[in-house]
Every structure is written in structure tokens, then in C-alpha cells.
N, C-alpha and C positions, 0 to 999 in steps of 0.2 A: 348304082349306089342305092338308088330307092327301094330296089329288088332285095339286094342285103339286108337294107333295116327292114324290111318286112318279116323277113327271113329268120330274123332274130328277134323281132315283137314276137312271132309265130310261136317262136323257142321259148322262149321266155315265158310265154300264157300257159304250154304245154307245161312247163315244169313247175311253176305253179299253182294249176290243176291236178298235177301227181300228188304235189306234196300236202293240198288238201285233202286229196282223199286219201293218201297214207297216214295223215293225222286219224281224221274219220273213222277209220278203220281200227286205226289203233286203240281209240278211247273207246269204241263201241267191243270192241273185244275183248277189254277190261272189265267195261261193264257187265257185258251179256255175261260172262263167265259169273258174275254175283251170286245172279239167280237161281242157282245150283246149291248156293251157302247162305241163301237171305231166309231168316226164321221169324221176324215179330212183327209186329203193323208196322210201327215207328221206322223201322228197316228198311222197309218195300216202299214206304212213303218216300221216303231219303233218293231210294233208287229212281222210283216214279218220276219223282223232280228234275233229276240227273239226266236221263232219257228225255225228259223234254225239253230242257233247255239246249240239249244235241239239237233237238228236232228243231226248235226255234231258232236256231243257228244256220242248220245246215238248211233246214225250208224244201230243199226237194226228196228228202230221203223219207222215205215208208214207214221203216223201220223202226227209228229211234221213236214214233207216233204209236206206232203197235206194241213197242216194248211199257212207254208210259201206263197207257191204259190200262196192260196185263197185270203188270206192278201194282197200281191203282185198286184193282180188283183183288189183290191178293190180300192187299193190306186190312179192306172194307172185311173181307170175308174172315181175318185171322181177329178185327175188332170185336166180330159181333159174339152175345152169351156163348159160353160153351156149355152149358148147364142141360141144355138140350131141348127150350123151352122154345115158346111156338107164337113170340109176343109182338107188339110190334114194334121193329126196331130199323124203321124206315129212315130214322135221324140219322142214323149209322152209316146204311145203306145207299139212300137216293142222293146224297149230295155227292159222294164219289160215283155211283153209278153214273149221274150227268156229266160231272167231268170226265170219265173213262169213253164215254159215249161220242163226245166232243171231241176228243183223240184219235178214238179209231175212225170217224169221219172223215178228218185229215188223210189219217192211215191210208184207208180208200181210195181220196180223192188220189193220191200221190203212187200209187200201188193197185191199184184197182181191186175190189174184194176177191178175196181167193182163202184157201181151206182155212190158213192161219185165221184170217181178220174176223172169220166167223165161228174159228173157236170161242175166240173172245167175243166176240157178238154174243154165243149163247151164256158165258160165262158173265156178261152183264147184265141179262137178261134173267137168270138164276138169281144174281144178286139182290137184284130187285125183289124179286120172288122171296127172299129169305127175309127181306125187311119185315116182310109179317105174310107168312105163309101162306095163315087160313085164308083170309082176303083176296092173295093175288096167286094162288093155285091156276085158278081156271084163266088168268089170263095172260103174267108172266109164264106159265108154264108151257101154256102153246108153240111160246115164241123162241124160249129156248132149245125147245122139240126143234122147231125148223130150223133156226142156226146149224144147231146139231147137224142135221142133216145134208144142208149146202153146202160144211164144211167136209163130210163124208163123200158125197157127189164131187166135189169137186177133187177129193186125193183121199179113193179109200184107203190108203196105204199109210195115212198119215194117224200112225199112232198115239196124237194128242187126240184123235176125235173118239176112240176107243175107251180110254181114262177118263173121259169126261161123260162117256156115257157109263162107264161101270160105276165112276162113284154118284152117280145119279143110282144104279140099284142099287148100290151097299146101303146109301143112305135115309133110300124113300122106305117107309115100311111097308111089309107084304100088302095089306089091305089095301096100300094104292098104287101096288103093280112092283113095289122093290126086291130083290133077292138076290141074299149074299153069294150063292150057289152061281148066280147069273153074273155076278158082278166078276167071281173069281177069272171065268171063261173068258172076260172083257180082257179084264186085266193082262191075264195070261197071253192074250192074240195081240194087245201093246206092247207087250215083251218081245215075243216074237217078233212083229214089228220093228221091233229099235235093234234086234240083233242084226237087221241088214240095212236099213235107214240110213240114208245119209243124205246130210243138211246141203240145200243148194249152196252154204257159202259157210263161214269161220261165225256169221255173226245173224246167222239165218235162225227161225227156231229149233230148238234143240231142246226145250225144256222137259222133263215128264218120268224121264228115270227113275227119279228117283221118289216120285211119286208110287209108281210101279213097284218098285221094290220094298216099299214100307209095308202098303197093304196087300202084296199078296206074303210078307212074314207075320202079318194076321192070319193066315190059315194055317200058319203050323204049329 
């Protein structure tokens, strides 16, 4: 008798734990599919939130920590002037960069760093850098350099690290190492990349297509 109700505690916990992660699953696949159609701050903020409240829910999932912070960063970088000016707009910048920073730390802890989480590592790191350029060149730009790079070492194949380093030339100008010519070739081997890439899961990173595909119909 005792053997049976264990039998069926057992059962019961299992199918429980399914049906968590088939939620899980579900709503993050909702989500993640966004990010492919999210275009203004206000958007990416919305999303950002959404992803983290998954994360403070579900507490052991990676994911829903890495997707927050990305969102976060997209939103900070779609805030600041488009004018194309070099001022400082660190108000902008450093209060999401700390939050985004805070997130992927989780991220981390829950996932251990690997190529994605230091995508975004360099992509916070940038952030900062853009709050006001001239200032923080020589010292945010170092550290996006190395993100960059961990995230290369650890999956050169991972076509987000190529995009992020091309529109790092599209954008710097010649005089301090940028060039569109260099950027295009980046670009181009991200492409190629994504023609055979495929994501460890339904809700893994996938983002950057479409990135790729905007700016290389800037060169024609």
C-alpha cells in the first residue's frame, strides 16, 4: 500500500514538472519569436520586463535572465540621439546598462558564461561606451574588444559575434580603425553562418537575420 502511494506521489510530481515546463516553454516561444518584430525603446522595454518576470518566476532558467538584459540594451541603444552626435548621454545609457549587467550576472550564475552571455557582455559594454564616446573610448572599448572575443573562442561559428563585430566597423570611422568594405565581409560570413546554424533549442538565441540582411541591402 505504501509502495503504491509513493508510486503515485512519484506520478504526480512528474506530471507536474511536465506541465511546468510545457508552460515554460510555451510562453518563452511567444516571447522569443518578438524579437524578430520589436522596433522602438518602449517595445523592447515592454519585452525586457516580460522576460524577467519569466526569470523571477521560473529562478532556475538562464534564458529568460539573458533574453531581459538583451531587450534592455536594445531599447537604451534605439533611445539614444540619432543625430549622430558624440555627447554625453550617459543618463540614457548607464542606468540600463546596470540593470542589463545585473541580469546577465544571474544569466551566468544559472548558465555559466558562454558565447551568447558574452555577446551581450560586449553589447553592455558598448553601451556604456556610447553614453559619451569621447570619455569612455579608451576604457569601455577595451572591454567590449574582449567580450567580443570570449564570445568568438568559445563558438566561432556563432554568427551573432560576426554582426557585432561588423557593425562595430560600419560604425567607427576610418581614422579609428572602422571600414565599411571590412564590415561588408563580416557581414557576409554571418550570413553564411546562419545558412547552416542551428539553434540548440525552439527558444535558444536565434536573433541577427535580420540585422544582416538590412545592412548588407546598404551596399546595393
Amino acid at each position: 500500500m505504501k509502495k503504491g502511494l509513493i508510486i503515485l506521489s512519484l506520478s504526480l510530481f512528474t506530471l507536474s514538472v511536465s506541465a511546468q515546463s510545457e508552460k515554460f516553454q510555451g510562453i518563452m516561444e511567444a516571447k522569443v519569436a518578438m524579437i524578430d518584430t520589436t522596433r522602438t525603446p518602449d517595445a523592447w522595454k515592454d519585452l525586457a520586463n516580460t522576460f524577467e518576470r519569466i526569470a523571477d518566476a521560473e529562478k532556475t532558467q538562464w534564458l529568460p535572465y539573458y533574453y531581459a538584459a538583451f531587450c534592455h540594451v536594445q531599447s537604451a541603444m534605439l533611445s539614444l540621439p540619432m543625430d549622430g552626435s558624440f555627447g554625453d548621454n550617459s543618463a540614457i545609457t548607464d542606468p540600463v546598462a546596470d540593470k542589463a549587467e545585473k541580469l546577465l550576472l544571474k544569466a551566468e550564475e544559472l548558465g555559466k558564461p558562454n558565447t551568447e552571455t558574452y555577446c551581450v557582455q560586449k553589447m553592455i559594454a558598448s553601451l556604456r561606451m556610447m553614453g559619451n564616446a569621447m570619455a569612455r573610448y579608451m576604457t569601455e572599448g577595451p572591454k567590449a574588444e574582449a567580450a567580443l572575443n570570449k564570445a568568438k573562442e568559445a563558438d566561432p561559428n556563432n554568427p551573432r559575434v560576426y554582426i557585432l563585430e561588423a557593425q562595430d566597423k560600419y560604425f567607427t570611422p576610418e581614422q579609428f580603425g572602422g571600414s565599411k568594405d571590412e564590415a561588408k565581409i563580416l557581414f557576409e560570413k554571418a550570413k553564411s553562418l546562419f545558412d547552416v546554424y542551428k539553434p540548440a533549442s525552439s527558444i535558444a538565441p536565434n536573433w541577427g537575420r535580420a540585422q544582416v540582411a538590412y545592412f548588407l541591402s546598404l551596399y546595393k
